[in-house]
C-alpha positions in Angstrom: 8.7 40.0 -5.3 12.0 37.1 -4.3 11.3 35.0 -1.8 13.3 32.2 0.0 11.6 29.2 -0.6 12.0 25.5 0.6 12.2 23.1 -2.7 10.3 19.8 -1.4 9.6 16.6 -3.3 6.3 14.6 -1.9 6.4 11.2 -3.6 3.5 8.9 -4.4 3.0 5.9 -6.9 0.5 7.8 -8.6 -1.8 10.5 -8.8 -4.8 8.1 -9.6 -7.5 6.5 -7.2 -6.7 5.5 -3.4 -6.1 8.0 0.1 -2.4 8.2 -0.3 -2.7 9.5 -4.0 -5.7 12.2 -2.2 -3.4 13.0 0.6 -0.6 13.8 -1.9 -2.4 15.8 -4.0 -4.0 17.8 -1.3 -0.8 18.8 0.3 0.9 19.7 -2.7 -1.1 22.4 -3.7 -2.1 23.2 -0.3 1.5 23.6 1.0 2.3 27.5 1.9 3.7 28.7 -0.9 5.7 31.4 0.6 7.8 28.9 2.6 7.5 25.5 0.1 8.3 25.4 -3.5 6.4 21.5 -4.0 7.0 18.8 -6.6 5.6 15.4 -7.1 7.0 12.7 -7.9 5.1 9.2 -9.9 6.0 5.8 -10.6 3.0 6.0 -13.1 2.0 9.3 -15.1 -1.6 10.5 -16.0 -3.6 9.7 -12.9 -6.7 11.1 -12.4 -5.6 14.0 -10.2 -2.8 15.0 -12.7 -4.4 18.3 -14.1 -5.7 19.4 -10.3 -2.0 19.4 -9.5 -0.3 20.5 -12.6 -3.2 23.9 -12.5 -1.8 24.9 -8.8 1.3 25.1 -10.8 3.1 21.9 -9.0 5.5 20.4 -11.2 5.6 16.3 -12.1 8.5 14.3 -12.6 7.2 10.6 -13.8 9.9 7.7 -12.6 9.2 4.9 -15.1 10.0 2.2 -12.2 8.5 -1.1 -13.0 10.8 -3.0 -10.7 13.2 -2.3 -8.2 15.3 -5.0 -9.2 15.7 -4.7 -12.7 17.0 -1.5 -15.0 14.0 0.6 -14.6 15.0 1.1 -11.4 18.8 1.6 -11.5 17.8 4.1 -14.5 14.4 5.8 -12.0 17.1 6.2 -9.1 19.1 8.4 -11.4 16.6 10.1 -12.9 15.3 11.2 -10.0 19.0 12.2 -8.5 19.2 14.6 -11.2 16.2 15.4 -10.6 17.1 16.6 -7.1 20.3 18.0 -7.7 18.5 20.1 -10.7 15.7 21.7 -8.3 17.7 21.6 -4.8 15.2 19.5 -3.2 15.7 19.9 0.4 13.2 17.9 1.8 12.0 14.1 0.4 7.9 13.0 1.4 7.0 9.6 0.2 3.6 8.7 1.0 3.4 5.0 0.3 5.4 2.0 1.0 6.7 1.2 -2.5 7.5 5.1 -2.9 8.9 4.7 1.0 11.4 1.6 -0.2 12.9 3.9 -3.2 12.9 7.3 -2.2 13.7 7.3 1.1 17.9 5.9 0.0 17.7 7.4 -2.9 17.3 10.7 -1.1 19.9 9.7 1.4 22.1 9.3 -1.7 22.1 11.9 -2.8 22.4 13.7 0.5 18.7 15.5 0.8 18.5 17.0 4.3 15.6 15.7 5.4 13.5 12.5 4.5 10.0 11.5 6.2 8.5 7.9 5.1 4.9 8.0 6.0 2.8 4.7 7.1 -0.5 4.9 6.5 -1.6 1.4 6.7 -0.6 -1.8 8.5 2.4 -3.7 7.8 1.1 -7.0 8.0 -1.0 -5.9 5.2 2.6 -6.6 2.8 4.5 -9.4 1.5 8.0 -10.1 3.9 10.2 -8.6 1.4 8.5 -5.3 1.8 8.2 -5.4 6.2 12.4 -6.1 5.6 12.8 -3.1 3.8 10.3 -0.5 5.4 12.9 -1.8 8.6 15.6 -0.3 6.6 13.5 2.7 5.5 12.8 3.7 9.2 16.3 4.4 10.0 16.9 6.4 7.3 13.8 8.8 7.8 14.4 11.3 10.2 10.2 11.7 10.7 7.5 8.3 10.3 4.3 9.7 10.0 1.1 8.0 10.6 -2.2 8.8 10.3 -4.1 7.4 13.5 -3.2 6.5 16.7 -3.8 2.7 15.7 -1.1 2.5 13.4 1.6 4.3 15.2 0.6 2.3 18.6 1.0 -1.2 15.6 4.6 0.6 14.6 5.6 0.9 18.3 5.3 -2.7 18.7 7.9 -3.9 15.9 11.2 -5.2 17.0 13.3 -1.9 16.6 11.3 0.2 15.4 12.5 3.9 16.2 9.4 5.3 18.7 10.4 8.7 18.6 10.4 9.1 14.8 6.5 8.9 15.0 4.4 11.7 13.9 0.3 11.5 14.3 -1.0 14.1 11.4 -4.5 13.0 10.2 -6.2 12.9 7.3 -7.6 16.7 6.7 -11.1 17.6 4.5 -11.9 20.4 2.6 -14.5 22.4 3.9 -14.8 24.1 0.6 -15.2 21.3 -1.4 -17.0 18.8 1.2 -20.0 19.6 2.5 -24.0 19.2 2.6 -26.1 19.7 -0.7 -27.4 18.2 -3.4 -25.8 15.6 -5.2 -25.7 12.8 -7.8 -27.9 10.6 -8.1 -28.1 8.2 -11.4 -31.7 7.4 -12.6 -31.8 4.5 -11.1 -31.5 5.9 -7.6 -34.3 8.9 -8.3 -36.8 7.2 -6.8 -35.3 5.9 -3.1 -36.6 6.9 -0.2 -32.6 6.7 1.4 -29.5 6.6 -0.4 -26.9 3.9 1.4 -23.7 3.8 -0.2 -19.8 4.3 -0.5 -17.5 5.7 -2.5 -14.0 3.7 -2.5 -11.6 1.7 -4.3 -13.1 -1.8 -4.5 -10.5 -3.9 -2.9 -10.7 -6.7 -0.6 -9.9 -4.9 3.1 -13.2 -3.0 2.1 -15.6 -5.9 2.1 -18.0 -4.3 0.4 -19.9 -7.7 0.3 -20.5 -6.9 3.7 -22.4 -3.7 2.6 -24.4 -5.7 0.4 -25.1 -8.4 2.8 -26.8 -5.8 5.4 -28.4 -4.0 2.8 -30.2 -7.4 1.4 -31.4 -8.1 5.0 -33.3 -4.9 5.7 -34.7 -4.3 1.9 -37.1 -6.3 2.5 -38.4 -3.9 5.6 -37.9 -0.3 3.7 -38.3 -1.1 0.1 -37.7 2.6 -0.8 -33.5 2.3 0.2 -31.0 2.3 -3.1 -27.7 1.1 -3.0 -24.4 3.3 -4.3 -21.5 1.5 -4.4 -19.2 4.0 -6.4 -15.2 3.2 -7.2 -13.2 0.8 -9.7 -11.1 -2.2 -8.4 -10.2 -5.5 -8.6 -13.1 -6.8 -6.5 -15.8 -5.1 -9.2 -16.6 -8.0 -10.8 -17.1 -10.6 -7.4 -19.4 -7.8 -5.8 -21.7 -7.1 -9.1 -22.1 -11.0 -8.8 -23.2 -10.9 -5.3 -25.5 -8.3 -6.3 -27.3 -10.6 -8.6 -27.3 -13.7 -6.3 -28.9 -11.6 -3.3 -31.4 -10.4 -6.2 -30.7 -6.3 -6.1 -29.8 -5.8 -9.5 -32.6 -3.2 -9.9 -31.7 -1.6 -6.6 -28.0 -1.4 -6.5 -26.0 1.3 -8.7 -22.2 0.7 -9.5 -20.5 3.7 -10.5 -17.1 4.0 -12.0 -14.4 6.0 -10.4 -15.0 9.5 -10.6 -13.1 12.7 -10.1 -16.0 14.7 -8.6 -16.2 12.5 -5.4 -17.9 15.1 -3.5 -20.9 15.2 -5.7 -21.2 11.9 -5.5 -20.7 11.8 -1.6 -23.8 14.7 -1.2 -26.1 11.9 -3.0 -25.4 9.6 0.0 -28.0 9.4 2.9 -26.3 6.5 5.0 -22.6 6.4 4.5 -20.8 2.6 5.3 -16.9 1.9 5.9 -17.3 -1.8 6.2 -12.9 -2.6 5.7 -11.5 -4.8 8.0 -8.7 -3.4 8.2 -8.0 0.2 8.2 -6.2 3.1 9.2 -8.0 6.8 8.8 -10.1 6.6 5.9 -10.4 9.6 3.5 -13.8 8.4 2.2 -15.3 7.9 5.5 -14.1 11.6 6.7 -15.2 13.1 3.3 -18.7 11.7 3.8 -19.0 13.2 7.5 -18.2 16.7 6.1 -20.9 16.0 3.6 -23.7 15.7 6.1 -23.7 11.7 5.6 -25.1 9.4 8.4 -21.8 7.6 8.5 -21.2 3.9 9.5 -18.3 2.5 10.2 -16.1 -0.7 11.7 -14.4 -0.5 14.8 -10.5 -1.0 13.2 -7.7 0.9 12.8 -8.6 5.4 13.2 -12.5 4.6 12.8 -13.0 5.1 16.3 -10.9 8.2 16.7 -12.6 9.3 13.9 -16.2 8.1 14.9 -17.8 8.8 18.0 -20.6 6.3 18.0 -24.1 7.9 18.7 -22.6 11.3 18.8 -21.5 11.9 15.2 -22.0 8.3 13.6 -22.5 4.5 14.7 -19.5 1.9 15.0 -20.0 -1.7 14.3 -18.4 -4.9 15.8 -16.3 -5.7 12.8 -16.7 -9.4 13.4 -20.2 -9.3 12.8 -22.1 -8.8 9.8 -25.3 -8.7 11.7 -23.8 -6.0 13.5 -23.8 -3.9 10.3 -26.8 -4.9 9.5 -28.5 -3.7 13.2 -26.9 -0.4 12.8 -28.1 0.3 9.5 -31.7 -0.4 9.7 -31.1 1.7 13.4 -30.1 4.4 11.0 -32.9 3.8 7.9 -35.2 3.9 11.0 -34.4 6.6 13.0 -34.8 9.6 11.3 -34.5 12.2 14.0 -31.2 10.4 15.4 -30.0 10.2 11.5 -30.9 13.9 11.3 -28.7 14.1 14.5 -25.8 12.7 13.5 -25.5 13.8 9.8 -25.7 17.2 11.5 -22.7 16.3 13.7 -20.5 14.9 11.7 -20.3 17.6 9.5 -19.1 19.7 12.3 -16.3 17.2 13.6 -14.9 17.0 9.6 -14.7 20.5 9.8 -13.6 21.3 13.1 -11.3 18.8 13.9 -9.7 17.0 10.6 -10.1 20.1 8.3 -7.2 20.1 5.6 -6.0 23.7 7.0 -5.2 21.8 10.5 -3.2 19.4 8.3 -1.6 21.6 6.4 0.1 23.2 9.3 0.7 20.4 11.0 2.5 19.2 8.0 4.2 22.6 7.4 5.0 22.7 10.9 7.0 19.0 10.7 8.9 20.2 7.6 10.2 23.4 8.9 10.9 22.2 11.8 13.0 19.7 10.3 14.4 22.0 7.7 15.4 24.4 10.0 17.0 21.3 12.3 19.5 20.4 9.6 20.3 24.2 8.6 18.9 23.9 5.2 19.2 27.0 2.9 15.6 28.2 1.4 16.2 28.7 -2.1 15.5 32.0 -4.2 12.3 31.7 -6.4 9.4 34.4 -7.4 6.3 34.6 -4.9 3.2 32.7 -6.3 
């Protein structure tokens, strides 16, 4: 059967580890395939999530980009013209600030209806040269989206910054991939009374030392509890020799990066976001639809995402000891662990489900594609 379809590109350094590369993923295949024909687009190729995406039939173009101010990206800015101009892309996504400070004027160079630059994390977070050019960046979007209240309300307070480009569309679960049952657990963790992990990329803003640093204090008092710290990044090395100063070599388990993070998620008994800076974490909203007791700081979307005592606990992100209180409250407390594990399943489901962002998303780009009179395409339904 022909169908009119919209050709859109969503845009993404890679299809590796991290939320963006997730979110990307997710709403490329996801996307309605009677109204979107989706492509992705890659600084770097072969990411981990490559053969998800290339399965739902969602094409790759790699941009071999190393620089913007050298050849590779004079010669990435045409490739990906002709790229546009070959499929009739109508509609430019990027998802992350490097993909944000290229696509978005390449796209408006090659006249693409609409472009959306998405923030997902704060700006003070980048080097000068890159807060300069997301400046530039926001006029040319027609649509900023964020992902939590915190970071559009940051975004509202830059000089200039266009207010009513913002668009709030959360982070969105799978139900049918993310949710409570058995899971992985290495040998080393078959014998613990309570699993405590998380499952992330090991960079700084995480301060997974944190984690460790509450876990050392109340071992002592429930010598049953295992550790699961389970991602790769740069911070690997600093956190496995933390582990071995604090003495919890034979009750902390460091995993690799894995591609079954839900697996790994169901193994987790108390769930910790300890970053101290943040703005709607995937990991932490994966482990709620999991049936995790979740923990998490008081930055960025925690808090709209956290209820504390009704569906997790929030900790003073100033204060280690804070963490540290809230999990042995949680290794304690087994009814209100119960409790909450049960709840926060239900407010992953209910309220940040991928379907509600899906249309949420769908909704933006029709909305926008319809604005500037955009012609669907002819194509074969899926």
């Amino acid at each position: 059967m022909v169908t009119r379809k919209w050709p859109v590109l969503i845009m993404v350094r890679s299809l590796g580890h991290g939320g963006c590369e997730r979110d990307a993923s997710k709403i490329a295949i996801g996307l309605d395939r009677s109204r979107f024909e989706p492509h992705v687009a890659v600084f770097e190729a072969d990411g981990f999530r490559t053969p998800e995406v290339e399965a739902a039939g969602v094409p790759i173009v790699t941009l071999p980009v190393r620089s913007f101010l050298n050849s590779t990206g004079w010669c990435g800015a045409r490739q990906l013209g002709a790229y546009i101009r070959r499929h009739g892309i109508q509609l430019v996504h990027s998802l992350d600030v490097p993909l944000n400070i290229f696509g978005a004027p390449v796209a408006r160079f090659y006249r693409v209806p609409a472009v959306i630059t998405s923030q997902l994390s704060y700006r003070d977070m980048y080097p000068r040269p890159y807060r300069a050019a997301l400046r530039v960046t926001d006029r040319l979007s027609d649509r900023v989206v964020v992902n939590s209240r915190a970071v559009g309300e940051s975004l509202k307070r830059q000089p200039g910054f266009p207010a009513h480009k913002l668009v709030l569309c959360y982070n969105g679960v799978n139900p049918a991939e993310f949710f409570p049952g058995p899971g992985i657990r290495p040998p080393a963790l078959q014998d613990a009374s309570l699993v405590v992990g998380s499952v992330c990329v090991l960079r700084p803003e995480k301060r997974l030392d944190w984690v460790l640093q509450a876990f050392a204090r109340i071992y002592p008092l429930h010598p049953g509890l295992r550790l699961l710290l389970a991602g790769s990044g740069p911070e690997a090395a600093n956190l496995m020799t933390l582990r071995d100063r604090l003495g919890l070599q034979s009750v902390c388990h460091f995993e690799p990066s894995q591609a079954n993070v839900a697996d790994w998620m169901r193994g987790i008994d108390i769930y910790i976001n300890s970053s101290f800076s943040e703005s709607f974490p995937n990991g932490l909203l994966e482990a709620m639809a999991c049936g995790s007791c979740v923990i998490g700081s008081d930055v960025g979307g925690i808090p709209e995402l956290i209820t504390h005592g009704k569906d997790g606990l929030v900790f003073d992100a100033s204060n280690c000891d804070h963490l540290a209180e809230m999990l042995l409250l949680a290794a304690t407390d087994s009814e209100l662990r119960t409790r909450l594990r049960r709840e926060a399943t239900l407010t992953a489901h209910r309220q940040f489900s991928m379907e509600n962002t899906l249309q949420r998303t769908e909704c933006l780009y029709q909305g926008l594609l319809e604005k500037q009179g955009s012609p669907r395409l002819e194509g074969r339904a899926a």
